[in-house]
DSSP file (Angstrom, degrees, kcal/mol; ACC not computed):
  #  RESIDUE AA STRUCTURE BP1 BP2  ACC     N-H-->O    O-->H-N    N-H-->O    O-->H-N    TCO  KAPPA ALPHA  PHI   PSI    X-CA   Y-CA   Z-CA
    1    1 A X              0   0    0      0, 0.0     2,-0.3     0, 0.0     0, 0.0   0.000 360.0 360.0 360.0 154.7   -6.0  -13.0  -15.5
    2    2 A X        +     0   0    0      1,-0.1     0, 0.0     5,-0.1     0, 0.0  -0.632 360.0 176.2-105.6 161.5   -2.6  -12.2  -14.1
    3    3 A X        +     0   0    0     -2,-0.3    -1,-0.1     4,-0.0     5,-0.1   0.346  34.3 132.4-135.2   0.7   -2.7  -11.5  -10.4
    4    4 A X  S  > S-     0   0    0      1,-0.1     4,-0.8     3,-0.1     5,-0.1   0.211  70.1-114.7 -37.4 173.2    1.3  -11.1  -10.0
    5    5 A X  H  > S+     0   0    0      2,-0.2     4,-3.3     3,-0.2    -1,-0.1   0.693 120.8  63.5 -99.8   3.8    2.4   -7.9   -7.9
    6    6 A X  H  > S+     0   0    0      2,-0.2     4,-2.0     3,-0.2    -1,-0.1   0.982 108.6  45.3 -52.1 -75.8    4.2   -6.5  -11.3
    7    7 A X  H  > S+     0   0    0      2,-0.2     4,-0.6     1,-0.2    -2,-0.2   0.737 114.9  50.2 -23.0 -44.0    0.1   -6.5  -12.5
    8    8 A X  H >X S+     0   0    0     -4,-0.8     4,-4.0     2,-0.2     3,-2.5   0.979 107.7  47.0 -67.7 -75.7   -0.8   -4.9   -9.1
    9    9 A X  H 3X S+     0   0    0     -4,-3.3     4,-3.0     1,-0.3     3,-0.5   0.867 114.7  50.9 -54.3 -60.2    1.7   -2.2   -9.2
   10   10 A X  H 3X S+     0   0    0     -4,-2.0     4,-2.8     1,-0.3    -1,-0.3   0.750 114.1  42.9 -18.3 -43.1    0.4   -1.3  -13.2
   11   11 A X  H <X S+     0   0    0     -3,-2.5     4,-3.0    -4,-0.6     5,-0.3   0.868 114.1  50.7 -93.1 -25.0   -3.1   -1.2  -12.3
   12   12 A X  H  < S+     0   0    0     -4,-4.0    -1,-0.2    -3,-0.5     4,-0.2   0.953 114.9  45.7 -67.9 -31.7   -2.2    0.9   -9.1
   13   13 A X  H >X S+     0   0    0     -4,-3.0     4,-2.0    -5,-0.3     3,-0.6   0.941 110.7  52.2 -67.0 -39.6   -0.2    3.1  -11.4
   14   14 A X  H 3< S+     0   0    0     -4,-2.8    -2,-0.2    -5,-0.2    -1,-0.2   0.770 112.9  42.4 -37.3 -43.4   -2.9    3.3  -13.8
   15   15 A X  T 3< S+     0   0    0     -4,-3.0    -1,-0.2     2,-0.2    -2,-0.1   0.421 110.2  65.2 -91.8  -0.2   -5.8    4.3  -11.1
   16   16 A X  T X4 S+     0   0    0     -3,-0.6     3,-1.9    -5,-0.3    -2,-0.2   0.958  91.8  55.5 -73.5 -47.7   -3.2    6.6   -9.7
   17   17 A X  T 3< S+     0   0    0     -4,-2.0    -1,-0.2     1,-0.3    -2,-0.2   0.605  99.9  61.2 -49.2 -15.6   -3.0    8.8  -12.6
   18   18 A X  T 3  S+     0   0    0      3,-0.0    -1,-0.3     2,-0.0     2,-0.2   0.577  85.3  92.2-102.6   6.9   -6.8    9.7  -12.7
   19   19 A X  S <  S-     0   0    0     -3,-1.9    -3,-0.0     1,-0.1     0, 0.0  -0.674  90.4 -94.6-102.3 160.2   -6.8   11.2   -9.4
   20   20 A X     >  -     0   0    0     -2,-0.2     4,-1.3     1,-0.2    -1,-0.1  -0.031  37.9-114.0 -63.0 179.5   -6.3   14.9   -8.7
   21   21 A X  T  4 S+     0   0    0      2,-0.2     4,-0.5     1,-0.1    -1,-0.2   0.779 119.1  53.9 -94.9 -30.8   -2.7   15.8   -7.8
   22   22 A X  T  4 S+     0   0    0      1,-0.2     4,-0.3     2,-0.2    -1,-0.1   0.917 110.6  48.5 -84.3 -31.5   -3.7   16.9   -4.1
   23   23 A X  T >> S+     0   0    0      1,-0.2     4,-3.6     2,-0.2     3,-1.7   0.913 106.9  58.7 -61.9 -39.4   -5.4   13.2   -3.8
   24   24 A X  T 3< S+     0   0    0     -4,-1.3    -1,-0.2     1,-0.2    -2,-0.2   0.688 106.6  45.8 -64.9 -10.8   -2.1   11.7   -5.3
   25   25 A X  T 3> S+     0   0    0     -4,-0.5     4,-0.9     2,-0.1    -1,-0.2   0.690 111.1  52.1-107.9  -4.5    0.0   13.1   -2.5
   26   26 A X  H <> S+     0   0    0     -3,-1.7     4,-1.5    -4,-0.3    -2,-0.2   0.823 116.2  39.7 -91.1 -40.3   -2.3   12.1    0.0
   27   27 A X  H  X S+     0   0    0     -4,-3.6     4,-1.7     1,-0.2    -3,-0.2   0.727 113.3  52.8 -85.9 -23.8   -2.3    8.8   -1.2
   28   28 A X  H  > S+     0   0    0     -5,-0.5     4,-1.9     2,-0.2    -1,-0.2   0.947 106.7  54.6 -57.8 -54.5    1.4    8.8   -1.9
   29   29 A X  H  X S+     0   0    0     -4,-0.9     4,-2.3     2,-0.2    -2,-0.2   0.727 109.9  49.6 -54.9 -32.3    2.1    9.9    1.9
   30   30 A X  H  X S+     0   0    0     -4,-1.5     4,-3.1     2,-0.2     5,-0.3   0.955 110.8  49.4 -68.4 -52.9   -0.1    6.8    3.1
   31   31 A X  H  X>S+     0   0    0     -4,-1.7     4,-2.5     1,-0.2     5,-0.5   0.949 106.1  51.1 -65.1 -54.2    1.9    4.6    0.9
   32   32 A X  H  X5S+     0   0    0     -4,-1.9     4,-1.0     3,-0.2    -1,-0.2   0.828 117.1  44.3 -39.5 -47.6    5.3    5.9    2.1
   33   33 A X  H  <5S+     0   0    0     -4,-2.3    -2,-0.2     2,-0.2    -1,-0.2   0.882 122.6  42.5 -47.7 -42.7    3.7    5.1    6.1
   34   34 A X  H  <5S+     0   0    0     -4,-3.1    -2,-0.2    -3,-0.3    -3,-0.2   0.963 135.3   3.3 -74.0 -79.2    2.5    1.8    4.9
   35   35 A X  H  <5S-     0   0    0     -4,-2.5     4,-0.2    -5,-0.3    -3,-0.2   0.587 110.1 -93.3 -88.9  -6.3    5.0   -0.2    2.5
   36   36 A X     X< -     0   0    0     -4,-1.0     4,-1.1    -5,-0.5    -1,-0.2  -0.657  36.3 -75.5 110.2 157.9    8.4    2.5    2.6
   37   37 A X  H  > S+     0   0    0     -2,-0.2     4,-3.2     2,-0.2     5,-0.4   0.818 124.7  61.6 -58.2 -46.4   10.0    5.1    1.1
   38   38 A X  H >> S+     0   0    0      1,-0.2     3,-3.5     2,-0.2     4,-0.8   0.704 108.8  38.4 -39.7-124.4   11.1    2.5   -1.6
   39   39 A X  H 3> S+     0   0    0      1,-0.3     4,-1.9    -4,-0.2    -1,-0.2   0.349 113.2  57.1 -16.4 -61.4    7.9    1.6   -2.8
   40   40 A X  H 3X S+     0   0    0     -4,-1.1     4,-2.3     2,-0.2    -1,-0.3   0.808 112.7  40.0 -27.7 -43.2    6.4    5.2   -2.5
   41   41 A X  H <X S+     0   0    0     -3,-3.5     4,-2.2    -4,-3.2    -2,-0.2   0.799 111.1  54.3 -98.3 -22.9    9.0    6.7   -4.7
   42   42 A X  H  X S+     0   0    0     -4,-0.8     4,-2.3    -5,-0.4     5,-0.2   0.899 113.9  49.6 -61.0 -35.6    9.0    3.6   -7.3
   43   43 A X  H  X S+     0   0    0     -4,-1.9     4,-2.5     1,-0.2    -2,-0.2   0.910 116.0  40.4 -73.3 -51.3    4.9    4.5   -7.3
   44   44 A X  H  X>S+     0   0    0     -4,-2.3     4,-3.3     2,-0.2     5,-0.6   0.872 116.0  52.2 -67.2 -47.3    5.8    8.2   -8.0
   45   45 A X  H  X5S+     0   0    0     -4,-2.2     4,-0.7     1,-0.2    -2,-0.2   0.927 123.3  28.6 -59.6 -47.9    8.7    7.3  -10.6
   46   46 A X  H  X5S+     0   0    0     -4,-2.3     4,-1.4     2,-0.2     5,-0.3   0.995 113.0  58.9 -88.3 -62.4    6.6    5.2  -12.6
   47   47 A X  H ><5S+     0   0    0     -4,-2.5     3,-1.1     1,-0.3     4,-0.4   0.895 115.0  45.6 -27.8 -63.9    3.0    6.9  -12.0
   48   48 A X  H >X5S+     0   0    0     -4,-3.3     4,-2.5     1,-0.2     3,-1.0   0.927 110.7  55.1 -54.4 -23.2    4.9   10.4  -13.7
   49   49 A X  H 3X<S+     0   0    0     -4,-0.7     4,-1.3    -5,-0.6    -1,-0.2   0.980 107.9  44.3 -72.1 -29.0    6.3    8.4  -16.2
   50   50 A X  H << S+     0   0    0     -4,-1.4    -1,-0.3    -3,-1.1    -2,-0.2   0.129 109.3  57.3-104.3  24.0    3.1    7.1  -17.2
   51   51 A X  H <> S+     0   0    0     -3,-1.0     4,-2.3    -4,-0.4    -1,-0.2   0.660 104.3  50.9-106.6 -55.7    1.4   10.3  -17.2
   52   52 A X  H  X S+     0   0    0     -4,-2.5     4,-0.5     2,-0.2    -2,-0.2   0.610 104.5  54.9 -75.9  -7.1    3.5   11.7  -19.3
   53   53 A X  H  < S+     0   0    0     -4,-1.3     4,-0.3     2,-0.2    -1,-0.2   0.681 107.8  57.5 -80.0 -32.0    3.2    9.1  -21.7
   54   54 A X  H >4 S+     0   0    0      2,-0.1     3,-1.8     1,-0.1    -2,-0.2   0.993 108.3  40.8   1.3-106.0   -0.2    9.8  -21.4
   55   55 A X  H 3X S+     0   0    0     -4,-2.3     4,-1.3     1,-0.2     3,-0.3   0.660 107.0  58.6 -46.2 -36.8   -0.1   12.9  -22.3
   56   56 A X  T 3< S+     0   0    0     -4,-0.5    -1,-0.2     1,-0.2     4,-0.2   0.634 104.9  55.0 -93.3   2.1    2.5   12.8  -25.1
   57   57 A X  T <4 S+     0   0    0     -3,-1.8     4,-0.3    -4,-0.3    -1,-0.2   0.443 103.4  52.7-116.1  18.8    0.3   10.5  -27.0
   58   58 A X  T  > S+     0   0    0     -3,-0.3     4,-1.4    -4,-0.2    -2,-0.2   0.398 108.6  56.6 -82.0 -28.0   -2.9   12.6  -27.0
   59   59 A X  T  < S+     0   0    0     -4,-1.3     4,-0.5    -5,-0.2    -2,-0.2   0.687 109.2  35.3 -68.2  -8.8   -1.0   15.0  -28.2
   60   60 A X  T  > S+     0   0    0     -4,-0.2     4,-2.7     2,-0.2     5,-0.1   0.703 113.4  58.8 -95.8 -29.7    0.4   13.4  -31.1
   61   61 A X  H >> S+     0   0    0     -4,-0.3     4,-1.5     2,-0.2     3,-0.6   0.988 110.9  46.1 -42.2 -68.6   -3.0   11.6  -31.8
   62   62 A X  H 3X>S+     0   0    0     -4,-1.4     5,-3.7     1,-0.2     4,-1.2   0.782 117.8  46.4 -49.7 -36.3   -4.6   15.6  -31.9
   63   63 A X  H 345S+     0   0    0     -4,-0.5    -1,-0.2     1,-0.2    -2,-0.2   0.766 114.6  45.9 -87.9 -25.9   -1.4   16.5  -34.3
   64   64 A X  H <<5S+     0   0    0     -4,-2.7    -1,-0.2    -3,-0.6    -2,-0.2   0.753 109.9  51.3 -62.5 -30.0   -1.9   13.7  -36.3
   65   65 A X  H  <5S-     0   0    0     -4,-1.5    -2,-0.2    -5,-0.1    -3,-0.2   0.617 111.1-114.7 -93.8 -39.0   -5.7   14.1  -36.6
   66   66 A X  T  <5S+     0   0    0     -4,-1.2    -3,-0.2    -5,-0.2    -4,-0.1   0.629  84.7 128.7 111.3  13.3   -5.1   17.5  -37.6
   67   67 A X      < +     0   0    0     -5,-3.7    -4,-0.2    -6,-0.2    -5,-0.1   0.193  40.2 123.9 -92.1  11.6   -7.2   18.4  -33.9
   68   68 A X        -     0   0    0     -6,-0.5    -8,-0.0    -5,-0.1    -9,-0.0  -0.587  45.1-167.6 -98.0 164.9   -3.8   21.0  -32.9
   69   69 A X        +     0   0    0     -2,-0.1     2,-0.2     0, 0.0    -1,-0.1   0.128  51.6 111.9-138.4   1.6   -4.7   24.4  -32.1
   70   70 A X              0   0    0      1,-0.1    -2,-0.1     0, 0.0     0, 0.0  -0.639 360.0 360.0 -83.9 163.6   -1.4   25.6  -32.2
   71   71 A X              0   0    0     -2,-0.2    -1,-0.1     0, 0.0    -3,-0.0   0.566 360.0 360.0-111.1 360.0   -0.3   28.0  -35.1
């Protein structure tokens, strides 16, 4: 199992994404006190990015599947 901090930061972005937006700013503002601005706003860059990648592949899964409710 990889234990590298590349791994770290993935999983951290991964468990970020599941939290409510108001928890993700709390936890965002801690991180910025703790590690930097740096590190906060790499957490935010990547966390949206992988949100929206998320998101744009349940939606093509639903449009492929034939699951879209648009007309």
């Amino acid at each position: 199992m990889r234990t590298d901090e590349a791994y770290r930061h993935e999983c951290e972005v991964r468990w970020l994404i599941t939290l409510a937006p108001p928890a993700i700013k709390i936890y965002l503002v801690a991180v910025e006190k703790r590690r930097g601005l740096e590190s906060a706003e790499r957490l935010r860059r990547d966390a949206r990015a992988a949100w929206e990648a998320k998101h744009r592949l349940g939606r093509a899964s639903m449009e492929i599947s034939g699951s879209s409710t648009r007309a």
